[in-house]
Each structure stands twice: as structure tokens, then as C-alpha cells.
Backbone as a ProteinNet text record, in pm:
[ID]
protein_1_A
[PRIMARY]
XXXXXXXXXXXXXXXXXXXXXXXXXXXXXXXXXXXXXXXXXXXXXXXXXXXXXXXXXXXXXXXXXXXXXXXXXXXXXXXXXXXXXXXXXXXXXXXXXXXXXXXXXXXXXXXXXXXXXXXX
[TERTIARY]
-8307.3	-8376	-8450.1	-8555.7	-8640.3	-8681.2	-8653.8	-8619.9	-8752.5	-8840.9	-8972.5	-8937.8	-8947.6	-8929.3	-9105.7	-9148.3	-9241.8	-9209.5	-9209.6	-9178.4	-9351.2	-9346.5	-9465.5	-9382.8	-9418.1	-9410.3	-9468.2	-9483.6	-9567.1	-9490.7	-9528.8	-9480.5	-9515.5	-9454.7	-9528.6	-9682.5	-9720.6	-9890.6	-9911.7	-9914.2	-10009.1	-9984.5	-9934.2	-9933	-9817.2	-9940.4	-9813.3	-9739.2	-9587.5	-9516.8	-9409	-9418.1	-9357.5	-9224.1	-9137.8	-9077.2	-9045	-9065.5	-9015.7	-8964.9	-8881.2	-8832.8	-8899.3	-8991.8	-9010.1	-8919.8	-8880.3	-8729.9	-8857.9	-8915.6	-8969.9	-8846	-8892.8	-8777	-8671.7	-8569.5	-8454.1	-8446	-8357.7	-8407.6	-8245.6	-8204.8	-8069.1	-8069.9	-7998.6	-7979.9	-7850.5	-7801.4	-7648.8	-7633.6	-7546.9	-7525.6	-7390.8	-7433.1	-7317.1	-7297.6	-7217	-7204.3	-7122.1	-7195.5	-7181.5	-7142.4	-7025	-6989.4	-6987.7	-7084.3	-7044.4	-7038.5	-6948.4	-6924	-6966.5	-6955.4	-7017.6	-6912.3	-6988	-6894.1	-6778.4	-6694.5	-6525.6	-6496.8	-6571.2	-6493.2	-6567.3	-6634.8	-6692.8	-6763.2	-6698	-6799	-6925.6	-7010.9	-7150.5	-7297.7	-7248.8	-7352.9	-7360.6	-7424.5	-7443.1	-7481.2	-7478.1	-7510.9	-7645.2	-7701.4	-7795.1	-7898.2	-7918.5	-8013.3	-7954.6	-7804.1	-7782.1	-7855.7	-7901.4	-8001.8	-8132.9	-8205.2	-8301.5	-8263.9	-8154.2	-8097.3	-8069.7	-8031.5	-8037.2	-8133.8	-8183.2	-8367.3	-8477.1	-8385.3	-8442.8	-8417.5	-8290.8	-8175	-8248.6	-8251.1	-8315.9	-8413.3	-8590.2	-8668	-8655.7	-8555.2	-8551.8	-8544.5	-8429.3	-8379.6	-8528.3	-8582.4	-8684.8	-8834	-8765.8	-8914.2	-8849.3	-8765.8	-8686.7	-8654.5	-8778.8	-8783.6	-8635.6	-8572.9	-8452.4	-8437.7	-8355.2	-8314.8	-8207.3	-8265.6	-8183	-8122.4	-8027	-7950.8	-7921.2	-7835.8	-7789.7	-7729.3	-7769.5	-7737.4	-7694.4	-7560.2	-7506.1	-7437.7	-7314.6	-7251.8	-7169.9	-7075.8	-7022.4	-7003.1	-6895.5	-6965.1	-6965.2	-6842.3	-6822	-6875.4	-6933.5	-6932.7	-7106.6	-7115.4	-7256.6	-7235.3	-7257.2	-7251.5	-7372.9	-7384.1	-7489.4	-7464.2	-7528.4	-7540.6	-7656.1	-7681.7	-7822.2	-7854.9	-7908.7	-7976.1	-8005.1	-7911	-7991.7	-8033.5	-8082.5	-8191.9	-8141.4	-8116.3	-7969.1	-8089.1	-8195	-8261.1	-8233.9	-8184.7	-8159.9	-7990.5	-7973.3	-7819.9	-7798.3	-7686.7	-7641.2	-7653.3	-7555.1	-7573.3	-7719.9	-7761.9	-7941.3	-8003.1	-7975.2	-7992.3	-7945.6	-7837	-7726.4	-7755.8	-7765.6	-7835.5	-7942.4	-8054.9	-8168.4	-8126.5	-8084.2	-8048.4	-8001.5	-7914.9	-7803	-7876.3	-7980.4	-8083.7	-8161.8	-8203.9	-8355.9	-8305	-8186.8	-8168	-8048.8	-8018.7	-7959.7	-8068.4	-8202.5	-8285.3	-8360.8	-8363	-8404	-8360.8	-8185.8	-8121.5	-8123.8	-8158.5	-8199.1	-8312.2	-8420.3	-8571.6	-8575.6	-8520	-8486.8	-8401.2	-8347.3	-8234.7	-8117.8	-8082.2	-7988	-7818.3	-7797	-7717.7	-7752.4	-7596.7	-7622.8	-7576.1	-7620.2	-7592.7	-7668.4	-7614.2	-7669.1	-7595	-7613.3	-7558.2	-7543.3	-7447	-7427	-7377.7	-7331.4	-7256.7	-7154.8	-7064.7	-6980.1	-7009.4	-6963.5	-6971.7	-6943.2	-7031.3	-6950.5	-7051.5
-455.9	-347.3	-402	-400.9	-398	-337.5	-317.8	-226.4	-255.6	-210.5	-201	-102.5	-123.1	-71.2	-104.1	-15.2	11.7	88.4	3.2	83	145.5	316.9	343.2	455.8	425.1	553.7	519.4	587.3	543.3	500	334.3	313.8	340.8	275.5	338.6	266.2	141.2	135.8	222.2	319.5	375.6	336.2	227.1	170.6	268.2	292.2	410.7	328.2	327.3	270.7	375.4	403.2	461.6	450.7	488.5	432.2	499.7	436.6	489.9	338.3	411.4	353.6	384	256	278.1	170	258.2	150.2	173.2	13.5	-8.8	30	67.1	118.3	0	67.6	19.8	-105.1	-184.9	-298.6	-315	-285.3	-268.4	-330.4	-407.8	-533.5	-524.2	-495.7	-486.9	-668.3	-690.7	-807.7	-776.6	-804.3	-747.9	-886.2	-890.4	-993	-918.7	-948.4	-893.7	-974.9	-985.1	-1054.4	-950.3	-1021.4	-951.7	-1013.3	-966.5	-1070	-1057.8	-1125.1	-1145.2	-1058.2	-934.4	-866.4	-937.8	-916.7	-939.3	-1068	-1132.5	-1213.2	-1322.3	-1338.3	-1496.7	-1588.4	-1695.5	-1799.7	-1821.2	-1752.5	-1787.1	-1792.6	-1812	-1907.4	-2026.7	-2096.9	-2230.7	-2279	-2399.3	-2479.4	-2526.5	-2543.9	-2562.4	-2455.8	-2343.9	-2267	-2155	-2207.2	-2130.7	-2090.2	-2234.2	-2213.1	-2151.7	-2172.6	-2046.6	-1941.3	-1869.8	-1715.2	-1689.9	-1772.3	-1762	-1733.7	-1840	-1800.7	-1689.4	-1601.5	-1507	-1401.8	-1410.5	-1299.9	-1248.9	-1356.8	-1389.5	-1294.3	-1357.1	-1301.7	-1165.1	-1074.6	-957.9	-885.2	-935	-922.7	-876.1	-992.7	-962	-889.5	-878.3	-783.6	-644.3	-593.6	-495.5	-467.2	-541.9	-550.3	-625.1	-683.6	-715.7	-830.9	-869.5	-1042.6	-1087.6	-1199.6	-1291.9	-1394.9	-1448.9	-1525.3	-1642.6	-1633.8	-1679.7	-1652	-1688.7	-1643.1	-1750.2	-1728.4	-1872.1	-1780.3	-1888.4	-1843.9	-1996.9	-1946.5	-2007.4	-1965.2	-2001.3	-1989.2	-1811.7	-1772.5	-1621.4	-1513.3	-1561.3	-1428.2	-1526.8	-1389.5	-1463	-1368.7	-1476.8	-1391.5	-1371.8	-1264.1	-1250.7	-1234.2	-1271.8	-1265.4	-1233	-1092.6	-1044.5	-957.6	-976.9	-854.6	-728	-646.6	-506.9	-450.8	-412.8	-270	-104.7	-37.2	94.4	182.9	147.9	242.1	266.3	138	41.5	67.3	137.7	209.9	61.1	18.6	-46.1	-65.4	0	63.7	67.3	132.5	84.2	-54.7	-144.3	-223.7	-304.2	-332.4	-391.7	-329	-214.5	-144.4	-229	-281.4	-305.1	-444	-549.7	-666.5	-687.1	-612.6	-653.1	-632.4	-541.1	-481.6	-568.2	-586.8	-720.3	-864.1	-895.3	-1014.1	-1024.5	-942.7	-927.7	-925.8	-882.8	-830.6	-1020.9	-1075.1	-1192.7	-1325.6	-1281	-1387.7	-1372.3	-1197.5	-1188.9	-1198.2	-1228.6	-1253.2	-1374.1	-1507	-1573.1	-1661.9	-1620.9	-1624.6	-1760.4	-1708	-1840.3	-1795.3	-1733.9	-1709.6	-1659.3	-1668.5	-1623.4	-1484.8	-1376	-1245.1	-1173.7	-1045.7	-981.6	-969.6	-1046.8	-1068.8	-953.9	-897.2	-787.1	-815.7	-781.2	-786.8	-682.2	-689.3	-585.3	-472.3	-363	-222.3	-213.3	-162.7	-132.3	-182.6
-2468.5	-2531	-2652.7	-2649.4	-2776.5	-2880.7	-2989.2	-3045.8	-3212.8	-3236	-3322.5	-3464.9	-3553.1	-3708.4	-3775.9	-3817.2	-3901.6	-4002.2	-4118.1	-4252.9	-4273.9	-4348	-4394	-4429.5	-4641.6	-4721.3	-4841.2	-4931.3	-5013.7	-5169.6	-5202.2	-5278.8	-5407	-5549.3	-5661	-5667.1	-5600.3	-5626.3	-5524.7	-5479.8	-5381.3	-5260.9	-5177.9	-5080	-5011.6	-4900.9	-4813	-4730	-4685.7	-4622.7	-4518.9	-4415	-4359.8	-4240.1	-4231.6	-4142.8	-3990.2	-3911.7	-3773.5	-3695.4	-3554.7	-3481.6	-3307.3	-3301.5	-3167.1	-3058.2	-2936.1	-2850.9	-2721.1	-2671.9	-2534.2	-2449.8	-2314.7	-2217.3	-2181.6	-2111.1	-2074.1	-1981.7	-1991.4	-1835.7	-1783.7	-1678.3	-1645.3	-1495.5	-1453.8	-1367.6	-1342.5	-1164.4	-1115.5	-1056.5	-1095.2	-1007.3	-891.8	-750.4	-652.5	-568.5	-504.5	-395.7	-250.2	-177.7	-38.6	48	157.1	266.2	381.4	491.8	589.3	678.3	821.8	913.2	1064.8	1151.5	1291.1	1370.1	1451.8	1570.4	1600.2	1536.4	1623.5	1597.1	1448.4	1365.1	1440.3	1529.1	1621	1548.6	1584.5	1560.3	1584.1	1566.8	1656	1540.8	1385	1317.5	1310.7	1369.7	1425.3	1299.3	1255.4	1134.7	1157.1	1305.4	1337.9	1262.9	1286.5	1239.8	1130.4	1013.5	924.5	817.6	767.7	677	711.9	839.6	866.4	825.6	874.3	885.5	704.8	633.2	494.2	450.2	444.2	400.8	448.5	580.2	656	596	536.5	491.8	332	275.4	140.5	129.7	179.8	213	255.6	292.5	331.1	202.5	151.9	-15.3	-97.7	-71.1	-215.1	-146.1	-42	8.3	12.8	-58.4	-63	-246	-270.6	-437	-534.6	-460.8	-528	-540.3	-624.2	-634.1	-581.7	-525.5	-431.8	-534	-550.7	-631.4	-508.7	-428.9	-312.1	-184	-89.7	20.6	89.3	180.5	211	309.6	412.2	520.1	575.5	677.9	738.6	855.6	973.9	1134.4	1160	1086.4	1110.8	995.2	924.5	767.7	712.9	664.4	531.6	409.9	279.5	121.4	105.1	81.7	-74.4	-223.2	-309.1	-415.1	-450.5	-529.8	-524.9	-643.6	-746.9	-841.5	-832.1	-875.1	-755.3	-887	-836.2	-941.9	-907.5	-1004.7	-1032.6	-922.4	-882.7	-753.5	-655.7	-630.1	-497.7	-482.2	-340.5	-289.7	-238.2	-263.1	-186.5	-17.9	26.9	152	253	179	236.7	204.2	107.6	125.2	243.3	270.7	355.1	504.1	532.4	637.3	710.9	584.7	603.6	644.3	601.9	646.1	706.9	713.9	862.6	975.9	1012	1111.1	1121.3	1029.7	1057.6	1071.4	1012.7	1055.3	1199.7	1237.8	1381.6	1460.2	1464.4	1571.2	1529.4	1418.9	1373.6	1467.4	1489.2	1580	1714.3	1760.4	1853.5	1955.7	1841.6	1870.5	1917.2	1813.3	1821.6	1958.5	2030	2088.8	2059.4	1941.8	1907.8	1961	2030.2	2071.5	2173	2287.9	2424.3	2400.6	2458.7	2500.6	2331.8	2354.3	2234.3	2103.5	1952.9	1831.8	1746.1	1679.8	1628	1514.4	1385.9	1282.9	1325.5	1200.6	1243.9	1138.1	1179	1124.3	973.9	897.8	758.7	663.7
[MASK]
++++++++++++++++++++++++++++++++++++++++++++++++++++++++++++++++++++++++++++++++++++++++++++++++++++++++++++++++++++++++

């Protein structure tokens, strides 16, 4: 918060000096971290194309106006770590990623049959 003081009243030479308080707006920043994991706990993030799906995941993040800090994973789960902004529901965020980057691995076909996260 930034916070501005202007003295103006008038002293004994004449010199008017007055005072007020102007406050520029608020800037408020959530930091959350999110794990979520692969339908029925499976192994099926390949190390081969993890870091794609990170950097896929990411990119969703900040095209969703938010900050990406880090995004990482192992064969069954992926974290986020992300800046959210008090606009931004959780839930719809996470909605949104989990959707685009499932239909991402599915476009893709890095897996056999159809890739799901799990619920929640």
C-alpha cells in the first residue's frame, strides 16, 4: 500500500501548507499450492513428455491471468504453485486446467486409452 502525505496550511509567512492523506489502491496476492492426481492413482506421466505437460499446465495458469510460480509432477500427481488473485475461485481455476490439460494429453496421445484426472 502506498500511502502519499501533503502537508498544506498556512504558515506564519503566508505560505499555505495543508495536509491530506492520499492511499493508491490495494494490491493483495493469495499464494496456494495445488496437487492433483491421475484417475485411480496410475502411473501414466511419463518423464518423457512431463515437462511438456508442465509447461502446458503453466501456460494455462497465466492465460487465466494468474501466476505460475511452479508447476512440477511425478508419474501419478502434479503440484502447482500459483499466485492467485482474491477474483480468481479456486475451483474454476483447477476446473479449467484439469480440462485443458487432460484433452492436452489426449490430443496428444501420450497415453493409451482415454486420460482423466481424478475428481475433486
Amino acid at each position: 500500500m502506498i500511502i502519499k502525505i501533503i502537508n498544506k496550511n498556512i504558515n506564519p509567512e503566508g505560505v499555505i501548507l495543508k495536509r491530506t492523506i492520499i492511499m493508491a489502491g490495494t494490491f493483495s496476492q493469495l499464494y496456494i499450492q495445488t496437487v492433483f492426481a491421475v484417475k485411480g492413482r496410475g502411473n501414466l506421466i511419463d518423464k518423457k513428455w512431463r515437462d511438456e505437460l508442465c509447461k502446458y499446465i503453466s501456460g494455462i495458469i497465466k492465460g487465466k491471468d494468474q501466476k505460475s510460480i511452479i508447476v512440477n509432477g511425478v508419474a501419478d500427481h502434479i503440484h502447482c504453485f500459483i499466485g492467485l488473485k482474491p477474483s480468481m475461485a479456486i475451483s474454476d481455476l483447477m476446473r479449467d486446467v484439469k480440462n485443458n490439460s487432460s484433452k492436452f494429453i489426449n490430443d496428444k496421445v501420450f497415453v493409451k486409452g482415454k486420460f482423466s484426472w481424478q475428481e475433486g
